[in-house]
N, C-alpha and C positions, 0 to 999 in steps of 0.2 A: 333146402337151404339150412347150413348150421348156425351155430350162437353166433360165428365169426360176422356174419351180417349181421345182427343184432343192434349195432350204434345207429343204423338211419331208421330202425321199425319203428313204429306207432304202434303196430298190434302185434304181438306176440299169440300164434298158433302152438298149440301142443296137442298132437295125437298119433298115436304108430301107425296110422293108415295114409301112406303117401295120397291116393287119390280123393282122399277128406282135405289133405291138408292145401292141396292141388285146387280144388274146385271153390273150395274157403276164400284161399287165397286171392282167387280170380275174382269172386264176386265183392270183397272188401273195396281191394281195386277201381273195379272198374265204377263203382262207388263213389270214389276220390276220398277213399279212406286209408288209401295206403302211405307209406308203403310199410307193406306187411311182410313178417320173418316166419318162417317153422321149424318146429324143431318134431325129427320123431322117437329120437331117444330122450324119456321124461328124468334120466340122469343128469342130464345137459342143463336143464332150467335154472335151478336154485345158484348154479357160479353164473349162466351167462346176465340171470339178471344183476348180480353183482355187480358184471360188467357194465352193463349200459341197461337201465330201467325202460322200458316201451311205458306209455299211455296206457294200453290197456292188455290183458291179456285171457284168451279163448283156452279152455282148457278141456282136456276129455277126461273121463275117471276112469277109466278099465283100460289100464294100458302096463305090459312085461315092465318089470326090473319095480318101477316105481310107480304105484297108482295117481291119480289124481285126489282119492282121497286122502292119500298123507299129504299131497303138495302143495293143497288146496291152503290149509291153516298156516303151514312153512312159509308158502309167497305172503299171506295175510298177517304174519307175526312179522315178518321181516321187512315187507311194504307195506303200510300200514294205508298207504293212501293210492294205491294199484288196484282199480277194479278187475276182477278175476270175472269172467261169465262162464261158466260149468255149461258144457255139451256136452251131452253123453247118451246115447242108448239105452241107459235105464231107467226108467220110465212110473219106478215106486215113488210113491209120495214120504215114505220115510227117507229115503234116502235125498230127494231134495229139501226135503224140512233140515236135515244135518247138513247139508253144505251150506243150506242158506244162512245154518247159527253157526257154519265155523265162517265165516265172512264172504260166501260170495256176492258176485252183486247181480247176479242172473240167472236164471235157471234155463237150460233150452234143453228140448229134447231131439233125439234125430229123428228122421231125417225132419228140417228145418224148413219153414220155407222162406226165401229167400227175402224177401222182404222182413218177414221180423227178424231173422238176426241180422242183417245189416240197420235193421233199427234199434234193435240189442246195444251193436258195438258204435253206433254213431250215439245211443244215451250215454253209453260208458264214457267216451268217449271225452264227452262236452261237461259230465258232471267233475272228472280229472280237471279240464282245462278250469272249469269255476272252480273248485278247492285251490289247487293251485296259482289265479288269481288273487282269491282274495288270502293266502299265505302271503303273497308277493307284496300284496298293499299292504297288510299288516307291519310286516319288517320294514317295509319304505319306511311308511310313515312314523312308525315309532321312532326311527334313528336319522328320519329327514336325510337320508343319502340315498341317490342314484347309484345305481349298479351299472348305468350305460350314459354316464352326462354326457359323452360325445354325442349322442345321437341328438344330444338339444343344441346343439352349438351356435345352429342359423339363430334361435328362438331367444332373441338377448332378453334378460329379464331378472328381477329382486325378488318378485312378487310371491309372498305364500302361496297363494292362490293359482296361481300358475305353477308352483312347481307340484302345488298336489295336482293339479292334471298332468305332469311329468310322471308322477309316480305311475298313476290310475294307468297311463298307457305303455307302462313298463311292465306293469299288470297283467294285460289283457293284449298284449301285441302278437302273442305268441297264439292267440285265439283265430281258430279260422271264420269267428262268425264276424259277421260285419260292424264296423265303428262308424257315427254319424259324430260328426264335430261340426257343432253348430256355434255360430257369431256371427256379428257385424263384419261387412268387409273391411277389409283392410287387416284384421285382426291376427290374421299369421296361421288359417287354418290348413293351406296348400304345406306348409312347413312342417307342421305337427304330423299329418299326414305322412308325408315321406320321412318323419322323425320313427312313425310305428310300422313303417314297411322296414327300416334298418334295423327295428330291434326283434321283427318276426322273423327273421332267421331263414325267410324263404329265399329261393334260390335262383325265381324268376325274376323277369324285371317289374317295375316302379313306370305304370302307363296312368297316365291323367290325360282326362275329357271333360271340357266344361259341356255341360247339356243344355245349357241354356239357347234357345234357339231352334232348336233342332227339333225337327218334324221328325213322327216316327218312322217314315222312310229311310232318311236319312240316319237316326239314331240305330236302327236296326242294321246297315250297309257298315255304318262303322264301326258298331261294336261286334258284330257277327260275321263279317266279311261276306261273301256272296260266291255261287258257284258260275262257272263261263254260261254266258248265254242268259241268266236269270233276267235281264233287261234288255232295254237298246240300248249298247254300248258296252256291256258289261264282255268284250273279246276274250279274258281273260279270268280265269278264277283270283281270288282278294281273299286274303285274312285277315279278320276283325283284330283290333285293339287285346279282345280274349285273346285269341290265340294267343296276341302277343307277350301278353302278361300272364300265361299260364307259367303255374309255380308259381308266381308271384304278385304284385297287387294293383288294382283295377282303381283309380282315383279318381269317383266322378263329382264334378262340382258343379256348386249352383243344381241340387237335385232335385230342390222345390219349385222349377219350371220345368220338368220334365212331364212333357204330352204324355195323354191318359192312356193311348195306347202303349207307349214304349215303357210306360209304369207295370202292366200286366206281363212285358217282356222280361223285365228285371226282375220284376219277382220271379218268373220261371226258373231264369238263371238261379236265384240264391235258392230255392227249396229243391229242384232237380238235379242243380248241377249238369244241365244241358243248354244248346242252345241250336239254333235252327240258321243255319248262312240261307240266303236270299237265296230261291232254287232250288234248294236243298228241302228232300222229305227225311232223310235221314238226322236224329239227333247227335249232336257232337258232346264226349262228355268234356269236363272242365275242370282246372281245378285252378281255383281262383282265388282271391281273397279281398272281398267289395270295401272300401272305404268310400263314403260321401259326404259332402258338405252343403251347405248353406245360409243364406243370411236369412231365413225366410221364418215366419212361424209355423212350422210341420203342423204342429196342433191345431191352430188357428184354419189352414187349409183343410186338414182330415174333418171338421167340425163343417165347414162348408162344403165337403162332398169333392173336392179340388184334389185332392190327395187320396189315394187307397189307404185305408191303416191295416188293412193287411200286411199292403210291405211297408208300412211307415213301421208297424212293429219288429219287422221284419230287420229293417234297417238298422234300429236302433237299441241293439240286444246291448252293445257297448256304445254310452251317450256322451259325448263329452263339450261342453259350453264354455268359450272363450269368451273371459269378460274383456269390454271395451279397454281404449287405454285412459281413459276419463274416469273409472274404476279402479285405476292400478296405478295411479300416477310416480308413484317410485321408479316406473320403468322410464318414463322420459326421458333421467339423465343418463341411464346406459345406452338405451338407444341414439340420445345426441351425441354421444362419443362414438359411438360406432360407424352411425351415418354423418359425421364429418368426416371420419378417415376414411371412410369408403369415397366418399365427393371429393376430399382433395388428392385422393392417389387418381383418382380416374379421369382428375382437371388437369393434376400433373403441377397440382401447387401446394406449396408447405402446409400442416396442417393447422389452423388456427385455435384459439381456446374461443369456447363458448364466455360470453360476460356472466357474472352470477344473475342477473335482473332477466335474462331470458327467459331463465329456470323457474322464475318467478311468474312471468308474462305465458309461458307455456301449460304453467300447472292450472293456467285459472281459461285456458280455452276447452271446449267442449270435443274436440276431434272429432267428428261427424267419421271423417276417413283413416283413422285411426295409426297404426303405423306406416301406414303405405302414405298416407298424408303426411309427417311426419317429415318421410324419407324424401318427399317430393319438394318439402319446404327448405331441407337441409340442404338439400342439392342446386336448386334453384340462389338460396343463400350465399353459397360456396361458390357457385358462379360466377355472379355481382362482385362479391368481395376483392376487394384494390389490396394489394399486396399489404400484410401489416398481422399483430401477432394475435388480435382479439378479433374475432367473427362480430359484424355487423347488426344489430337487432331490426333496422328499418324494415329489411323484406321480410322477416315473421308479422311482424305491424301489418304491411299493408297486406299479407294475405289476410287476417285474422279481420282485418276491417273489410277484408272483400266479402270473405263469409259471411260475415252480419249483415251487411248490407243487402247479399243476395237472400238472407233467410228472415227478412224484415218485412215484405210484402203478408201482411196476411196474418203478419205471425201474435200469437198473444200469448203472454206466459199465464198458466193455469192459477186459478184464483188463489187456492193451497199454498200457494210458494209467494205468494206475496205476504204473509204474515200479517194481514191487516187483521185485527180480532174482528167477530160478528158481534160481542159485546161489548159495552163504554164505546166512549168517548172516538170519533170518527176521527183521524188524523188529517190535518191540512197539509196541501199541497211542500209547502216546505218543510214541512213538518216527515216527508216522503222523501222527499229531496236531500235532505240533512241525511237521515240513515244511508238514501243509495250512495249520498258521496263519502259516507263515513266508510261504507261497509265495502266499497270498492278501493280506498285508500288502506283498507286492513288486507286485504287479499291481496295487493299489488306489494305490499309491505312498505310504504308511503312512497314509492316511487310515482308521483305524480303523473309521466308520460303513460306508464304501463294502466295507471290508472281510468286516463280518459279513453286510452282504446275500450278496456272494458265497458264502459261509458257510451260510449258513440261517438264523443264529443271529442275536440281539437283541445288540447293542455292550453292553449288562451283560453278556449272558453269554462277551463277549467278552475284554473284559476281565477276568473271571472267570478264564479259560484262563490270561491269558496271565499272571495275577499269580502261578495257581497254577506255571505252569512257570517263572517265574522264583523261583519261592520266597519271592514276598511277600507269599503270601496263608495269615494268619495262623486265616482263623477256623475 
């Protein structure tokens, strides 16, 4: 292979023995560490990397025209952040003490066995992709600009805080190890997901699998496919969900129900890079790239023995935590613009303005269901609505009052947050009464209706309260 292949390698080979370069080659490969280029004229190196930089690059020292040791420092001055791994046959200890101070990042000797350099070039490998991470985040964040905002375009949103998870996974997309994006449902994390399979650059397709539910029989038939004859019924050979998403990226959600057996499966997958179809004694290799989700507490589980932290660590080499939208409330009014024009193109009716007092009525509810709830209420809203140019606020009301109602059995707000001190003077009931109605008519921004929703109470009986604590209620 010449430098002309050079733009798709990851690992750059260099050595004058075609059948080094031949056998190298295969075993990176079959690895899922490719794809890998060579070159066996050591003249050819210093332009093709000009041309296109590889990840990483294998070099030999004892090679016509130009050694490895002058190339060694020339790649290291000129790529300052290109790990080099030196292979070569000679086997002095002075001689790898100087390569290792003129910057390599390996030392191997021949013949090799096969296992540590391919754990050689898979270190090289992963320490390039984290320098070049955390380069990536650096420059983000310094100058608060995306280098791919289409790729967030589903994910409407203001929030700092959400776009420093934009950055982080601008970052890290282009990382083959796996990303666990954990939040609340509802919170947009199926999005995000398919937001860091667009910006990895991989070539296969974007397969999601919720796992929840699934027994390991099951889980194992559909992410591994099965060979003909492996059951009763199985007439035909099947390919898993992998196959499907080879090259490209595997989206399992809801991971923190994933039965205990099919957890020791997935782990296989991410540390082998193999995987087993039902029938089959033969490994298949893979090349894959794991994203999973869930609303669960990973930690909370691996603590009760529920979870491996093997592959919880395994999973979560890149973390990312979506806060709720109760945390982020700037997003509400992008999202209510968006999900009205979404609800009335898809009603087939004009699109209406939101009242300002919604804005108000929305910032001060909890979202249990977060955007998806959100979407559910706009839609629902848009429905109902009689032809006219302002949207309706009654059906936010009556969901908002359905929720309390249904999260009222039982429920007690934690002593902390009621502000009563443990010292002086114990406050009387009105004395309660007065704050809750002051401090719910501050939040509503004296809108009295929006008020008593938050309340519980009907705006008569609000008004009621509040005639009698000022003293104008006569009857």
């Amino acid at each position: 292979m010449t430098s002309q292949s050079l733009p798709d390698a990851r690992v750059l080979l260099v050595d004058d023995e075609p059948s080094v370069l031949r056998s190298a080659q295969l075993v990176l490969q079959s690895a899922g560490l490719g794809p890998v280029a060579t070159l066996e004229d050591s003249r050819e190196v210093l332009a093709s990397l000009e041309r296109q930089t590889p990840a990483a690059v294998v070099l030999d020292l004892l090679m016509p025209f130009l050694s490895g040791t002058d190339l060694l420092p020339a790649i290291v001055r000129r790529h300052p952040g290109l790990p080099v791994i030196v292979m070569t046959a000679a086997q002095d200890v002075e001689t790898a003490v100087r390569c290792m101070k003129d910057g390599a990042f390996d030392y191997l000797v021949k013949p090799v066995e096969e296992s540590r350099f391919v754990s050689a070039v898979r270190h090289a490998l992963e320490m390039r992709a984290l320098r070049d991470q955390v380069g990536s985040l650096k420059r983000s964040l310094l100058n608060d600009r995306l280098d791919h905002p289409e790729a967030f375009a589903a994910f409407v949103t203001g929030a700092r805080k959400v776009r420093a998870l934009f950055h982080y996974l601008e970052a890290v997309a282009r990382s083959a190890e796996p990303i666990l994006i954990m939040g609340e449902s509802g919170v947009g994390k199926g999005l995000l997901a398919a937001a860091a399979h667009q910006l990895s650059g991989r070539q296969g397709r974007f397969v999601e699998l919720n796992v929840a539910g699934t027994d390991d029989t099951l889980f194992s038939d559909t992410l591994f496919g099965h060979r003909k004859g492996a059951f009763t019924g199985a007439f035909q050979a099947r390919e898993g969900l992998v196959a499907h998403a080879s090259s490209g990226t595997l989206f399992l959600d809801e991971i923190g129900d994933l039965a205990p057996g099919s957890q020791v499966k997935l782990l296989r997958l991410l540390q082998e890079r193999t995987y087993l179809p039902l029938g089959s004694d033969v490994p298949v290799k893979c090349d894959v790239r794991v994203i999973c989700a869930t609303n669960r507490d990973l930690d909370a589980l691996v603590r009760e023995e529920r979870f491996r932290s093997d592959l919880y660590f395994r999973l979560s080499v890149h973390r990312v935590e979506v806060p709720p939208l109760r945390d982020r409330l700037e997003d509400i009014a992008f999202l209510l613009d968006r999900f009205i024009t979404e609800a009335a193109a898809s009603l087939d009716k004009p699109v209406p303005a939101p009242p300002p007092e919604l804005l108000t009525l929305l910032g001060n509810y909890h979202f249990p269901g977060n955007a998806r709830e959100l979407r559910a209420m706009v839609f629902d809203a848009v429905a109902q609505h009689p032809a006219g140019p302002v949207l309706g606020i009654d059906a936010f009301r009556r969901v908002i009052e359905r929720q309390r109602d249904a999260t009222m059995p039982g429920a007690r707000i934690p002593r902390e947050t009621l502000l009563i001190p443990t010292n002086g003077p114990f406050p009387s009931l009105k004395e309660v009464e007065t704050a809750v109605i002051h401090e719910a008519l501050a939040r509503a921004q004296g809108n009295q209706g929006i008020a008593a929703t938050l309340l519980g109470i009907s705006r008569p009986a609000l008004n009621r309260r509040l005639r009698r604590l000022t003293g104008t209620d006569h009857d």
